[in-house]
C-alpha positions as CSV (number, residue, x, y, z in Angstrom):
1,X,209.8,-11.3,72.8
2,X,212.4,-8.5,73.4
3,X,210.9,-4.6,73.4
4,X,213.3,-1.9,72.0
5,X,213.8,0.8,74.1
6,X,212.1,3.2,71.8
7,X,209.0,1.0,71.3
8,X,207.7,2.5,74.7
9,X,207.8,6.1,73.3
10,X,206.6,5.5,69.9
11,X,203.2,4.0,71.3
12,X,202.9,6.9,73.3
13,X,203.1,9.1,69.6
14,X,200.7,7.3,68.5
15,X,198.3,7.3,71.0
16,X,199.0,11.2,71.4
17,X,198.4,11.5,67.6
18,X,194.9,9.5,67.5
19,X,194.1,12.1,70.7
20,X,194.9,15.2,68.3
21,X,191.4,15.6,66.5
22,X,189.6,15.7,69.6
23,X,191.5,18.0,71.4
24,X,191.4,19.9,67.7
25,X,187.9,19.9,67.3
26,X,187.0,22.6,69.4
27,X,189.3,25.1,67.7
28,X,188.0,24.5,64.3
29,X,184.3,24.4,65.3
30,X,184.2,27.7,67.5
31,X,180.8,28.3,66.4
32,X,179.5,24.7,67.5
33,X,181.2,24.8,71.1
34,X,179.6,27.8,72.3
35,X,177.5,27.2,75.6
36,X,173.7,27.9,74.4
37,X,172.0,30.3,72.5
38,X,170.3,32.2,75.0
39,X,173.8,33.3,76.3
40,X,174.8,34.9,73.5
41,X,171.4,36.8,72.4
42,X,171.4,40.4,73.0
43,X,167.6,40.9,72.9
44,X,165.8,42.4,75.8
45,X,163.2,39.6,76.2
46,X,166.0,36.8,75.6
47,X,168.1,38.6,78.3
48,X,164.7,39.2,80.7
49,X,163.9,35.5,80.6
50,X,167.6,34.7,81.1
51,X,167.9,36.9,84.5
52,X,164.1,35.7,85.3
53,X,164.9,31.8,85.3
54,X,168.7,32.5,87.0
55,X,166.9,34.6,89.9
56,X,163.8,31.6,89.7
57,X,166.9,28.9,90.4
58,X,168.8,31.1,92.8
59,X,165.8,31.2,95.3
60,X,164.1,28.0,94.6
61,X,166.1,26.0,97.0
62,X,165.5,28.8,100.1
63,X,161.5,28.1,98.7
64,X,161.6,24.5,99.3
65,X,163.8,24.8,102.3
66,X,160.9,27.2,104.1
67,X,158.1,24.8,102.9
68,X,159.5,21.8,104.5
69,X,160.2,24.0,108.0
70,X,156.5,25.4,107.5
71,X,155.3,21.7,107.0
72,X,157.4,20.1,110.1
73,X,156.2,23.0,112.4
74,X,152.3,22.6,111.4
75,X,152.8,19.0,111.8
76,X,154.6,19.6,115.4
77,X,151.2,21.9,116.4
78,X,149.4,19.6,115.0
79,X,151.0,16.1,117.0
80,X,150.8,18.7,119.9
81,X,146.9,19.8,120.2
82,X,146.3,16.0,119.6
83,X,148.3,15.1,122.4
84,X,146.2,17.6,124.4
85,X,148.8,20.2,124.7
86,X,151.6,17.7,126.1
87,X,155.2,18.5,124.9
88,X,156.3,17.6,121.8
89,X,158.4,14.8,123.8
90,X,156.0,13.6,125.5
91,X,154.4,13.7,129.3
92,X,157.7,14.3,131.0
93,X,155.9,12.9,134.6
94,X,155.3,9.3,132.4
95,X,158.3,7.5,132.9
């Protein structure tokens, strides 16, 4: 089965012309492609709860990463006062 040299190029058309309505789709349904709603609203209470929940996410992880160094620390004092005081390592005479 011999290929002619032009075969190659004219599957690449093809393929390049079944890609065209997905790469078109955007321009002809601006309306449909826009990110959400709540961007786009202009009402003070849409735009409140918009900068509430974006401040809400940007300190949420500095939340969780201070509860879990409050937890280890009260679980360190903890480990130590049952210990009776000893170091968090251990009795450093008991080797």
């Amino acid at each position: 089965m011999n290929r002619i040299v032009g075969d190659r190029s004219t599957g690449r058309l093809r393929r390049a012309l079944r890609a065209l309505p997905l790469l078109a789709a955007p321009l002809l349904a601006p309306r449909a492609a826009l990110a959400c709603a709540v961007c786009f609203d202009l009402t003070s209470r849409a735009r409140d709860a918009y900068y509430g929940t974006t401040i809400l996410l940007i300190l949420l992880p500095f939340g969780i990463l201070g509860g879990l160094i409050y937890w280890l620390v009260r679980a360190t004092r903890r480990q130590s006062s049952a210990d009776g005081g000893a170091p968090v390592g251990g009795d450093p005479r008991r080797i």
